[in-house]
N, C-alpha and C positions, 0 to 999 in steps of 0.2 A: 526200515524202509520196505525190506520186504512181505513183512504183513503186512502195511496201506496197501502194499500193490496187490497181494491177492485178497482185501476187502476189495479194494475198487473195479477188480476183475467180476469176484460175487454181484456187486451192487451193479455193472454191466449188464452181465447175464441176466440179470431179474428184468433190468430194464428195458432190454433187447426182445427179451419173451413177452413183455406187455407190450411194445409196440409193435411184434410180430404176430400177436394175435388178435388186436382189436385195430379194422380195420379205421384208415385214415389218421391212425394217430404213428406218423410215420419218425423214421430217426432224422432225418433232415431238421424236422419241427423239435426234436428232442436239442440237436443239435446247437441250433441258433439259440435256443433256450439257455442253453449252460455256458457258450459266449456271452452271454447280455448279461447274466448275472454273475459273470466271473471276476468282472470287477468289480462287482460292489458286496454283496454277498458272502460270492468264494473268493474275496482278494486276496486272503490268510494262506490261500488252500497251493500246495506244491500244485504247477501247472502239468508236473509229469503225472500226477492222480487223475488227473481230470482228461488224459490223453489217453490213460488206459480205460479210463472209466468209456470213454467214448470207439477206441478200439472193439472193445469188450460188448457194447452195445451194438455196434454195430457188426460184428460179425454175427452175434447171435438173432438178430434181425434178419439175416440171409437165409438159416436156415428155417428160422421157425413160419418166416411170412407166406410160404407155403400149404400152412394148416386152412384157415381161411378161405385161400381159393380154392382148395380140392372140395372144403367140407360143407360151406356154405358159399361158395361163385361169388367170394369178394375179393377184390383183387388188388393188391399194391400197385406202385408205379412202375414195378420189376417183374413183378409174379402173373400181368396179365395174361400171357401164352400160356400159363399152366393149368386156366379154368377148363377148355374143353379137354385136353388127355384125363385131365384129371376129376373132369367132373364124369366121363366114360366110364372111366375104373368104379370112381366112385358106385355109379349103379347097376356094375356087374358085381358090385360087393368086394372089391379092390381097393377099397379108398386107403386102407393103409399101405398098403403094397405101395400107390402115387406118392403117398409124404414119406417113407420110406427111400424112393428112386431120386426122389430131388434128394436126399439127408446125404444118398450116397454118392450123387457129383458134389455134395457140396463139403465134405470132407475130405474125398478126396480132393477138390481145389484146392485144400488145406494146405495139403503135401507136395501138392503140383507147386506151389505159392512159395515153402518151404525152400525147396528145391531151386525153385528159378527167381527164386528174389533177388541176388544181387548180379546174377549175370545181366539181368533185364537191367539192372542199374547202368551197367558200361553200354547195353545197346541203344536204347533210351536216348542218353546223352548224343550220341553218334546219329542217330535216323528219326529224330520226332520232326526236324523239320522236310527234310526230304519229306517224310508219310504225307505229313500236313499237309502239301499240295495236289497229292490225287485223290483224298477223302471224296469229293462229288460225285468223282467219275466211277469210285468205287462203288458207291451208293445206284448211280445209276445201273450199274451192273448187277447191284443187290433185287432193284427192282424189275429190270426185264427179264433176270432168273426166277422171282415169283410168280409173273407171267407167263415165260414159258414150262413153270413148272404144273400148270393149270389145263386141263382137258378142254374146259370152259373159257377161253382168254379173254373174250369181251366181257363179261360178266366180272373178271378179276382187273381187267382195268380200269372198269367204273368205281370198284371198290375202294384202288389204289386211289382213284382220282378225287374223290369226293371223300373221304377219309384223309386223304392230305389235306386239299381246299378245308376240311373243318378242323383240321389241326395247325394247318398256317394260321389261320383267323384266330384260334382261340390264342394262340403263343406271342399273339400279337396287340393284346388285351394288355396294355400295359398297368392294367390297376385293379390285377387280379391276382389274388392269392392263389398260391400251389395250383395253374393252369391244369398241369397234367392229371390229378385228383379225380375233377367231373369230369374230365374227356376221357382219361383210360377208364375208370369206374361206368359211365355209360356204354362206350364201345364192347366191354369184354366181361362186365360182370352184373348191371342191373339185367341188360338184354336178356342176359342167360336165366337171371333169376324168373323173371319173366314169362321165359318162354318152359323153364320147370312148372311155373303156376298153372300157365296155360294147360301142359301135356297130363297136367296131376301127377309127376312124377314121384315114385315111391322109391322110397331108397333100401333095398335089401340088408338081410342081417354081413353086416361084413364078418367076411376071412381072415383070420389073423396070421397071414402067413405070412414068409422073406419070398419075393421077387426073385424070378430067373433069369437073367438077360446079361446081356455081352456088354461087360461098364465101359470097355477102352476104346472102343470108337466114338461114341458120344462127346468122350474126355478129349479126347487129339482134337476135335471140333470144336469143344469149350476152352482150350488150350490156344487152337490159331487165333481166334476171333474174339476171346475177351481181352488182350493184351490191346489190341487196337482198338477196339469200343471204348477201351477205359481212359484211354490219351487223349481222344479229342471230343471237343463242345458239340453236344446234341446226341450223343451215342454211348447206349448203355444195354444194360439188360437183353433187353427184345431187339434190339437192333443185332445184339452178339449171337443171340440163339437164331435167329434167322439165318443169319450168314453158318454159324458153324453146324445148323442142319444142312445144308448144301453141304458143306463137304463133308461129312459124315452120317448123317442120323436119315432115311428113308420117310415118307409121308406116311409110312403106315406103321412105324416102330412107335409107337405111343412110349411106352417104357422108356425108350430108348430116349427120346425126344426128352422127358421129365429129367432124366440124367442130365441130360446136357442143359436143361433150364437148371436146376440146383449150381449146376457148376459154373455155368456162366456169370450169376447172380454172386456167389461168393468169390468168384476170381475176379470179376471187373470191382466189386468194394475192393479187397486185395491189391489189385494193380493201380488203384485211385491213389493208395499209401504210396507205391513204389514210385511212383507217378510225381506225387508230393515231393519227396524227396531227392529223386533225380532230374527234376527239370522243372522243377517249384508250381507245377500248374495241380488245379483239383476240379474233378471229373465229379465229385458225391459231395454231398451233404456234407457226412462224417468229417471227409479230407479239409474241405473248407473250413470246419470247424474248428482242428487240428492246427490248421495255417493260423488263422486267427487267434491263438494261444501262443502260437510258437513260429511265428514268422521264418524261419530255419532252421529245418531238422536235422538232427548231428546224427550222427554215425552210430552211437550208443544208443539214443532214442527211437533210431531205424531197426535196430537191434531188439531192443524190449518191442515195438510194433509187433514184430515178425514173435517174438515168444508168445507175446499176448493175444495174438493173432493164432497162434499155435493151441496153449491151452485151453481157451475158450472153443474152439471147433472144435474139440474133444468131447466136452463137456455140453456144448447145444447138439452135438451129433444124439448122445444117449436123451438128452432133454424131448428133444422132437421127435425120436424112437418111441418113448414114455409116453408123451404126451397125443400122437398118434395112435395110439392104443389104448387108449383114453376115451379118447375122441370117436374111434370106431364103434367101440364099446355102447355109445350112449346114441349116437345120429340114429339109429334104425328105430328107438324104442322113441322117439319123437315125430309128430306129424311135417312131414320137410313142406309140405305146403305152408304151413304156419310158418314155419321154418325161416323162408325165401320172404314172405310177407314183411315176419317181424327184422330181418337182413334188410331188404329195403330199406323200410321206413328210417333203420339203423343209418342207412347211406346216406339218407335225403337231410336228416340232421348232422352229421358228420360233414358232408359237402357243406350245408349252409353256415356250421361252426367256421369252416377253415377257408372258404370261399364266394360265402354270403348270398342273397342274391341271386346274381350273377351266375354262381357255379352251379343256383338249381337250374338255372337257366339254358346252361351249357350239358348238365347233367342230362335232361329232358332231350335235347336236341341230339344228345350223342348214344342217347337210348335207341332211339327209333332209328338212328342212321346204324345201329349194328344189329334191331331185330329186321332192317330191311337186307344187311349183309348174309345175315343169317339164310333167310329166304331163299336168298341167290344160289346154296350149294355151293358152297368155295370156300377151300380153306381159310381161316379166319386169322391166321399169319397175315394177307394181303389187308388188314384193316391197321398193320404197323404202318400203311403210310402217312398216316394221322405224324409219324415222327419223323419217316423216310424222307417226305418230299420236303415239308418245312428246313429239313439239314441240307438239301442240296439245293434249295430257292438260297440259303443261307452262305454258302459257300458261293455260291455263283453269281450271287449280283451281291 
């Protein structure tokens, strides 16, 4: 039994790096996938294979979906905050130094995850429903802290305003594949490519250096606020790094900021498990996936999550190291105009593959509504309310 488990661990990893590098083919989509044919298919196959197999994927999806938006400004459903720190570095010839600083919140989430996995099981059980009923009003407080974190505040509440209204409407397309796909992909990663075309931006020979910066503020940041993004409907990724930059990470810490995105990204997958297990609800893809295999997760199986979960962030920390220096290596000696062009066009099929239509539809519209954000001069945090306000119209009526 123990070599299945570290094949399916391998075959994980492999598959986690293909869906964390080619944009839109995300683990959600992996996920559903190997439910629909587990019974006919894999019905032979031990369900505990197919848990790690999906474990395994899905952690290594955390670390590696980062390569993409630093190198080419395409962005998962998780990794959209990381296009502009990370596209900055990028053309000060820092792009690996960026996939680097996520690698290192997101391993260390590892330990973090390690460490606090079963105590969070006993508090869990005890406070999910208490939380449950201030989520709105915390959310509200999430977004008059991005306003008054703003020099500009009318300018950042039209963004909040109209980035929600196009985010309620699209969430509310009930016959639409992977909504959030064209809406975040326009808002934070065609605009961007875009507006690269536009400037002719050239991308310097990169640095192959290790990053300097202060990891443990960051992390107590990714620590408060992905435990709570991971528990309840609507909140994830970018909703946790918003929040855990207020209490910790400064608007001008780039570094510091990318830290704390890496760590939020692989703690909220992590606590989606923990989450499963203690109070049988699922926040991810993955965890749904999980559920759907195994209706009740025992104690032993919570057990091997957490090891699988263990050596896999080991093993995708050096993968996305590697592959990072890889990647450095090769963007400069490429035209990145070309670059952005052939990236699009990559999108525009990608969206219509998974969302038809429809999603170029939404794509387009969600384009122009973040090179208008863009424009404005304002942190481009305030275009999470494409997520922010839909959760609290959600909770509230």
């Amino acid at each position: 039994m123990l070599f299945q488990i570290i094949l399916f661990i391998c075959i994980g990893i492999f598959a986690g790096t293909i869906t964390g590098l080619i944009p839109g083919i995300h683990i959600n989509l992996v996920g559903v996938g190997i439910v629909a044919i587990s019974s006919s298919i894999l019905y032979s196959l031990n369900q505990t294979y197919l848990i790690v197999f999906i474990t395994s994927m899905a952690i290594t999806h955390t670390f590696l979906d980062f390569i993409p938006s630093v190198f080419l400004g395409c962005p998962d459903t998780d990794t959209e905050l990381s296009i502009l720190p990370g596209h900055e570095l990028l053309k000060q010839g820092h792009g690996y130094q960026a996939i680097l600083l996520t690698a290192y919140g997101s391993i260390a989430a590892i330990f973090i995850l390690l460490l606090i996995s079963f105590p969070s099981v006993f508090l869990l059980s005890k406070t999910y429903n208490t939380i449950q009923k201030f989520i709105p009003y915390f959310l509200i407080l999430v977004v008059v802290f991005l306003i008054l974190l703003e020099k500009r505040k009318f300018p950042a509440i039209v963004v909040l305003a109209l980035t929600g209204l196009l985010g309620w409407s699209v969430l509310n397309l009930g016959n639409l594949n992977q909504p959030l796909f064209p809406l975040l992909t326009g808002l934070f990663g065609s605009s961007t490519l875009i507006m690269s075309i536009k400037n002719k931006t050239k991308i310097p020979e990169q640095v192959i250096e290790k990053p300097k910066t202060n990891i443990l503020k960051p992390l107590f940041g990714a620590m408060i606020a992905s435990p709570l993004c991971s528990l309840l409907p609507g909140l994830g990724s970018g909703q946790a790094a918003i929040i855990g930059q207020m209490i910790s990470v400064s608007k001008e810490n780039k570094k510091g900021f990318l830290i704390l995105l890496g760590a939020t990204n692989t703690l909220v997958m992590g606590f989606s498990f923990i989450s499963l297990y203690a109070i049988s609800k699922t926040r991810t893809g993955a965890a749904l996936a999980i559920q759907e295999l195994s209706p009740e997760i025992s104690t032993p199986t919570m057990i091997l999550i957490i090891a699988v979960t263990l050596i896999t962030g080991i093993i995708a920390f050096y993968l996305t190291v590697f592959l990072a220096e890889y990647f450095s290596t090769k963007i400069q000696k490429i035209n990145y105009t070309k670059i952005s062009i052939a990236t699009l066009i990559l999108l525009l099929v990608m969206v219509f593959l998974v969302s038809n239509l429809l999603g170029i539809l939404i794509l387009i519209i969600s384009t122009f509504t973040g090179l208008y954000c863009i424009n404005l001069s304002i942190r481009r945090t305030n275009m999470m309310g494409c997520l922010l306000i839909p959760t609290i119209i959600f909770y509230l009526f």
